[in-house]
C-alpha positions in Angstrom: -21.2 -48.5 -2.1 -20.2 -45.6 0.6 -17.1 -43.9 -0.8 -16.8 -45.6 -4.2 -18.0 -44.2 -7.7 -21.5 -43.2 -7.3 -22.2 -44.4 -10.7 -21.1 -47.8 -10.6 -23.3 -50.4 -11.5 -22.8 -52.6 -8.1 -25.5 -55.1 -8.5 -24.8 -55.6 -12.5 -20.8 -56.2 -11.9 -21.9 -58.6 -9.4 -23.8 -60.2 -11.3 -21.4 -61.0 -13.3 -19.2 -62.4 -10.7 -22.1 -64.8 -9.4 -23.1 -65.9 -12.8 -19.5 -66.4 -13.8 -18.2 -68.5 -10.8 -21.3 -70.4 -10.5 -20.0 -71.6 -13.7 -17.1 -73.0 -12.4 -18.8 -74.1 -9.4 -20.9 -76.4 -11.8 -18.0 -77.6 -14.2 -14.7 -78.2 -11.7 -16.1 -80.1 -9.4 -18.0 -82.6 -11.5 -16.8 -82.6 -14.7 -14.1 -85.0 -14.5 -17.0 -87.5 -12.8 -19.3 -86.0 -16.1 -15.3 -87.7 -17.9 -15.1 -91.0 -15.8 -18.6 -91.2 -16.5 -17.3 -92.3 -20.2 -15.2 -95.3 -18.5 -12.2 -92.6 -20.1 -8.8 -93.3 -17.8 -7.4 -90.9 -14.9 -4.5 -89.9 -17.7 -7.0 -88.9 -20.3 -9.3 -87.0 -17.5 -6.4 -85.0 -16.9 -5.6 -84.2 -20.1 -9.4 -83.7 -20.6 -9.0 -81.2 -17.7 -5.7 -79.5 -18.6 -7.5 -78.0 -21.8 -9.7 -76.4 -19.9 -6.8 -74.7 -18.5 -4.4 -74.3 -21.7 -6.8 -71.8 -23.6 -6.2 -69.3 -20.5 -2.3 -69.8 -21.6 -3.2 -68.4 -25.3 -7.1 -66.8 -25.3 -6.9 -63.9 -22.4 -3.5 -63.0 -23.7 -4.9 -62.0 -27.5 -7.8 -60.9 -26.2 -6.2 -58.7 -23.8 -3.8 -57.4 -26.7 -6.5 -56.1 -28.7 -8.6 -54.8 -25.8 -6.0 -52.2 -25.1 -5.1 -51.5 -28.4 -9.1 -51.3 -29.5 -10.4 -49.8 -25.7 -13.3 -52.2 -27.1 -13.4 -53.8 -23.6 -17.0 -54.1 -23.2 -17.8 -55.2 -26.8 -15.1 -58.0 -26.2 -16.8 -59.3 -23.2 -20.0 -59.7 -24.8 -18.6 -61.6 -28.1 -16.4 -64.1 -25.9 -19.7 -65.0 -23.5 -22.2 -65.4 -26.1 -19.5 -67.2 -28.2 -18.7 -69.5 -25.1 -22.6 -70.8 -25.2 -22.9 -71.0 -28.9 -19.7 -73.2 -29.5 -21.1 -75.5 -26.3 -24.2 -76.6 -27.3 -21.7 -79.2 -29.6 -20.9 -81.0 -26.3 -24.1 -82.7 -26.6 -23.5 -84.4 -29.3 -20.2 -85.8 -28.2 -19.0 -89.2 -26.6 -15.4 -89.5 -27.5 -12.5 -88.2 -25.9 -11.5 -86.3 -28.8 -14.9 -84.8 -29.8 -15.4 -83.7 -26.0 -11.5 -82.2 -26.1 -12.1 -80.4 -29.2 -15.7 -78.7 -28.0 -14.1 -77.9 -24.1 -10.9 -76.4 -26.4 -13.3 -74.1 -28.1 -15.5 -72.7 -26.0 -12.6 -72.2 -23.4 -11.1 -70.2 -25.8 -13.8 -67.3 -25.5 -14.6 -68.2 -22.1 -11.0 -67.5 -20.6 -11.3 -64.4 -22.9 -13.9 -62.6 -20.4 -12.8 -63.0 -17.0 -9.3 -60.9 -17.5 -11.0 -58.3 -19.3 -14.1 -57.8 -16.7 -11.9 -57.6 -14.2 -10.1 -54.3 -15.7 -13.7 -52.9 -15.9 -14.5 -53.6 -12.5 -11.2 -51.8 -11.3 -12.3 -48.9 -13.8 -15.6 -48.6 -12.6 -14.2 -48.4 -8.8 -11.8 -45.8 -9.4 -10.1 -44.9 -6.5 -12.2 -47.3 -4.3 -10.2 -50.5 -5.4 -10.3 -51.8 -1.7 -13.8 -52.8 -2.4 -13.0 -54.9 -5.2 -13.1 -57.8 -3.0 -16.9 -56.6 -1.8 -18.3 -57.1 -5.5 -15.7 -60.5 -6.3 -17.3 -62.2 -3.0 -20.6 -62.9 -5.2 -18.3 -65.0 -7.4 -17.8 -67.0 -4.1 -21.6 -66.8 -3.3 -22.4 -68.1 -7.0 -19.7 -71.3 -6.3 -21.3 -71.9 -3.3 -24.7 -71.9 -5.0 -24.3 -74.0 -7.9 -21.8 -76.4 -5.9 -23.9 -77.7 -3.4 -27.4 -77.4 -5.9 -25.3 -79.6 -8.2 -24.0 -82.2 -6.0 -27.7 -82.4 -4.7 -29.0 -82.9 -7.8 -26.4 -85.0 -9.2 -27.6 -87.5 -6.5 -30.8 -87.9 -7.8 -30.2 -87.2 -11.3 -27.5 -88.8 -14.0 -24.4 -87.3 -14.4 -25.1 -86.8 -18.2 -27.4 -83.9 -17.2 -24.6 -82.2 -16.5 -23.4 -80.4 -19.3 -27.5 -78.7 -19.3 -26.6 -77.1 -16.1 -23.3 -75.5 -17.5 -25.4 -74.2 -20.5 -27.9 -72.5 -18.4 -25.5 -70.7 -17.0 -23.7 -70.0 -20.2 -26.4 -68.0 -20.9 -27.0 -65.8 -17.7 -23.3 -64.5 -17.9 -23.7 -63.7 -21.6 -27.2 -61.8 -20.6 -25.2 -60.5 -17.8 -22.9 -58.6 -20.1 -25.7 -56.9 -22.2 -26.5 -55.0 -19.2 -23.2 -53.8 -18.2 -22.0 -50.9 -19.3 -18.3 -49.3 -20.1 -17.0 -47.4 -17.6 -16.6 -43.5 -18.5 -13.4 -41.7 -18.6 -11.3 -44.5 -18.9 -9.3 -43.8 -21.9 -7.4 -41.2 -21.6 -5.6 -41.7 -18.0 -2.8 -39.2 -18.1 -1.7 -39.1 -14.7 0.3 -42.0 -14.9 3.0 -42.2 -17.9 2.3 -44.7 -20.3 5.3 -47.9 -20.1 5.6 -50.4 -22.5 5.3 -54.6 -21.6 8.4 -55.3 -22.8 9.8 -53.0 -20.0 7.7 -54.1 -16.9 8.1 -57.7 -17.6 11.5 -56.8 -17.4 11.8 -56.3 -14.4 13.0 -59.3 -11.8 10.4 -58.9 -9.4 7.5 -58.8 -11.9 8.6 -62.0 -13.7 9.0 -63.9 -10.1 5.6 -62.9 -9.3 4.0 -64.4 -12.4 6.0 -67.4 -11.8 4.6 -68.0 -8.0 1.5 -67.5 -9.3 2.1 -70.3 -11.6 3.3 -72.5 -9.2 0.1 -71.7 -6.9 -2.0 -72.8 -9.3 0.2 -75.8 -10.5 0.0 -76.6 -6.6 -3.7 -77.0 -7.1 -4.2 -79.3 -10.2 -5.1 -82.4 -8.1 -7.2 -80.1 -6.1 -9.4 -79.5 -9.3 -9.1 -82.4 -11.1 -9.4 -85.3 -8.8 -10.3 -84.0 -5.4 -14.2 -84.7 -6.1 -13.0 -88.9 -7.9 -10.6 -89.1 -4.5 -13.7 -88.5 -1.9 -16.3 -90.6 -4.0 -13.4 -93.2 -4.2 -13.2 -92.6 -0.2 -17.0 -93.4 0.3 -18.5 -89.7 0.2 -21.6 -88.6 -1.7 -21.9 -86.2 -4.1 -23.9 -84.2 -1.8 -21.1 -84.6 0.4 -18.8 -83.9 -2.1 -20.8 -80.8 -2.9 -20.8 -79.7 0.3 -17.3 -80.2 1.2 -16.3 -78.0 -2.0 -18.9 -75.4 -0.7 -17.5 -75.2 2.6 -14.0 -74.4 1.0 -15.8 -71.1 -0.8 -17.9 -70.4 2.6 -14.8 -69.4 3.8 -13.4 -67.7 0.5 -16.5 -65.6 0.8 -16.1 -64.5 4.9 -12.2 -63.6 3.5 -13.3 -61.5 0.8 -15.9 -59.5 3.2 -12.9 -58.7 5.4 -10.1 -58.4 2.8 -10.2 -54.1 2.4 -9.4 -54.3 6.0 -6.5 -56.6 6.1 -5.9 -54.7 2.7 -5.5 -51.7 4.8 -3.6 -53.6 8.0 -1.2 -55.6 6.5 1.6 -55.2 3.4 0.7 -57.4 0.4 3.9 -59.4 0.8 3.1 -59.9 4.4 -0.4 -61.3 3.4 1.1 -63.1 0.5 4.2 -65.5 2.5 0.9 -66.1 5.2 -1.5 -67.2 2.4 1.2 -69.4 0.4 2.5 -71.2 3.9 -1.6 -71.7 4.7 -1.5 -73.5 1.2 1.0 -75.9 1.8 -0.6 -77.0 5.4 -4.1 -77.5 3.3 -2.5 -79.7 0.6 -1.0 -81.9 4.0 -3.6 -82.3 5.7 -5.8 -83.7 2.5 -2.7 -86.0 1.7 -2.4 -87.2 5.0 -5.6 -87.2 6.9 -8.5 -86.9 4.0 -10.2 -90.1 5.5 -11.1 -87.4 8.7 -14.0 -85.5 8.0 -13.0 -83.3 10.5 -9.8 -82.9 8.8 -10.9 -82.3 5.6 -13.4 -79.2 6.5 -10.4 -77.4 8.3 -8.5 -78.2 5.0 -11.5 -76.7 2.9 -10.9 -73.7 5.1 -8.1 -72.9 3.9 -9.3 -72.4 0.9 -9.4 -68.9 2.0 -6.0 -68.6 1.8 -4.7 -70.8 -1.1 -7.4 -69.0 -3.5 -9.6 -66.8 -2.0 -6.6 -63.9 -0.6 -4.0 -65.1 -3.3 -6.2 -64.0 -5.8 -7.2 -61.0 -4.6 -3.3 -60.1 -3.8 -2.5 -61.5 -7.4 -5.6 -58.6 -8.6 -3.3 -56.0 -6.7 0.1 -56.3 -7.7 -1.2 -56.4 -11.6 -2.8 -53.1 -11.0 0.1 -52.3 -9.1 3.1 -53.6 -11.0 1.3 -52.8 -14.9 0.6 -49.2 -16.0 -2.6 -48.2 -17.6 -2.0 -48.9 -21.1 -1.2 -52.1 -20.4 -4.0 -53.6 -17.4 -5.5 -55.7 -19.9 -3.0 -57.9 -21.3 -1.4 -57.2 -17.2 -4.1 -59.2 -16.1 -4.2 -61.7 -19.0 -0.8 -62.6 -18.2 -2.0 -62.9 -14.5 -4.6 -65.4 -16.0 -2.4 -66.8 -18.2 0.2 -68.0 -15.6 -1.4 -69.0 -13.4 -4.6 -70.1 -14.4 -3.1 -71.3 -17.6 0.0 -72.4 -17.9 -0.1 -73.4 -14.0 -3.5 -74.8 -14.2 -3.1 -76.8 -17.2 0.7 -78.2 -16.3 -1.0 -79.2 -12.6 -3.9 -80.9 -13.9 -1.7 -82.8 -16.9 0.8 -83.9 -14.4 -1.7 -85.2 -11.6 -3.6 -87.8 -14.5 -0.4 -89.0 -15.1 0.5 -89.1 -11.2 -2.2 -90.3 -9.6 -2.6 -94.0 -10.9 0.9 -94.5 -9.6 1.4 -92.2 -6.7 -2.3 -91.8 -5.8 -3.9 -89.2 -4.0 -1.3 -88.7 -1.2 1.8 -89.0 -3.1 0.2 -86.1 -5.9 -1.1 -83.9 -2.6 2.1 -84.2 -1.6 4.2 -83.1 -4.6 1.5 -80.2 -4.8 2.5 -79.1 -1.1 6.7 -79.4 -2.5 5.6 -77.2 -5.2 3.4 -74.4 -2.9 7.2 -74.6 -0.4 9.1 -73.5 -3.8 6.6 -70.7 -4.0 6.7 -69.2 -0.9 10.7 -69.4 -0.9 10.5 -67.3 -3.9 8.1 -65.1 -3.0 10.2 -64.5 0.1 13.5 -63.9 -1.9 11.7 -61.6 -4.1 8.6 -59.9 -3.6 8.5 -56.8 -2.5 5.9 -54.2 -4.4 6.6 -51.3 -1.9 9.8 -51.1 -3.7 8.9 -51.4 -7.4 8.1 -47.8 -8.0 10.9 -46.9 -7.0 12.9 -49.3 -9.0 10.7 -47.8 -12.1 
């Protein structure tokens, strides 16, 4: 990469990323169809799904803790991904709701544990060529894509119960990923910056709204995770369809990521931020209102770009920006834990108790209410060209 650390392993670090999110591609999509397939209820499906989400509120924030206190970031990655693989072999053995909730508890525990801590390495490894972070995450997009649409395909032809063989194959590539990536150099002892405890950055007013639009973005999207693929096979689509619908939605998180150093570079964060949460709320519309239009639906999957693909890379920013170097790991697990977590887990619990009642429109609905809360305070209090000077 032209202008970034000469050193950096591009293709290993990316490797990561496709290995990772193929991962998800495989397991969001399809596992609450893998649920249903158990005749289990839409209430316990989402609880099903929310623990998926509620180890990212505890795991990435311990993890992160003794990542910075141990500079052990490396080591930690490798234990929580070959510890995700070896806990999740169980799920083979499970039919129950409670001995599937307990195994998908575990192994998320380790599993959540990575991603925050990889993505500190990454940041270390580009130095002062952060702009390209987005170049090396758009293989996690590429890996979605993959395994999204090679799932679906397969998952016509194939019973769903072959599933959880798919996620375990990719288990494995991630942790054989990590064994070839190493530390960054010259990471430890950053002294150009002045070392600022937690306790006095999540003090500040603007830090603590940003965690908590974060939360609400990804509270916005629990339906979106949890019952989006049971709502279009309900509606008549495939599961190639459905595949391909998904993959459309990371198509176009991929063709953002390409060009996000330049808008990086063009626009403020906030600027990008209030666009990307308003593009949110139109998405979740349009699949409340008009999801029997395929038409409609594939200019809602666009804007996936927005509701995931640029909020996440702005989320990325403002950790490295609001949190100091001593504390970028648990920064970014409490990114992950917000959002991701707490958010993720409270959206999918809320839409399996929901949906059954209000079903898919009134749920994408209350989603779109929660993005509008979001973006109003975002827009009341967001503003990261400020915050150093507040420091």
């Amino acid at each position: 990469m032209e202008g970034g650390n000469p050193s950096m392993p591009y293709f290993r670090l990316s490797g990561f990323y496709l290995f990772y999110f193929a991962l998800l591609g495989t397991l969001v999509p399809y596992w609450s169809l893998y649920l249903q397939s158990f005749g289990m209820s839409a209430q316990m499906i989402g609880v099903l799904m929310a623990l998926l989400h509620l180890s990212r509120v505890i795991a990435p924030n311990i993890w992160g803790w003794i990542a910075d206190r141990t500079g052990q970031r490396m080591r930690i990655v490798r234990y929580g991904a070959c510890l995700t693989w070896i806990i999740f072999i169980a799920i083979f053995w499970q039919t129950s709701a409670l001995g599937i909730g307990v195994v998908m508890l575990l192994f998320s525990f380790f599993w959540n544990a990575v991603l925050p801590q990889f993505e500190v390495l990454t940041l270390q490894h580009l130095g002062v060529s952060r702009d390209r972070y987005s170049r090396i995450r758009v293989w996690g997009s590429v890996g979605f894509v993959l395994a999204v649409m090679g799932t679906g395909v397969l998952l016509d032809h194939v019973d769903i119960r072959w599933l959880p063989g798919i996620a375990l194959l990719l288990m494995l590539l991630i942790w054989l990923n990590t064994l070839v990536v190493s530390a960054p150099q010259g990471t430890t002892a950053d002294t150009a910056e002045p070392a600022k405890s937690l306790r006095s950055i999540l003090g500040v007013p603007q830090v603590q709204v940003f965690l908590l639009v974060f939360f609400l973005v990804q509270f916005s999207h629990g339906p979106y995770y949890t019952f989006y693929s049971v709502m279009l096979q309900d509606l008549g689509y495939s599961r190639g369809q459905i595949g391909q619908l998904w993959a459309v939605g990371v198509v176009a998180e991929v063709l953002l990521f390409v060009v996000m150093p330049l808008l990086f570079r063009r626009f403020s964060l906030r600027f990008l931020m209030l666009v990307s949460l308003s593009l949110c709320i139109l998405r979740w519309l349009l699949i409340a209102f008009l999801a029997q239009r395929v038409e409609v639906l594939l200019l809602a999957q666009l804007l996936h770009a927005a509701s995931f693909g640029s909020l996440h890379a702005i989320g990325i920013a403002l950790v490295y920006h609001y949190f100091s170097h001593n504390t970028q790991g648990r920064g970014q697990a409490l990114f992950a834990s917000a959002g991701f977590g707490a958010g993720g887990a409270a959206g999918a619990l809320l839409s399996g108790w929901f949906w059954d009642s209000w079903g898919g429109q009134g749920t994408f609905l209350a989603a779109a209410c929660i993005c509008v809360v979001g973006l109003v305070l975002a827009s009341r209090w967001i503003y990261p060209e400020r915050f150093r000077q507040l420091d």
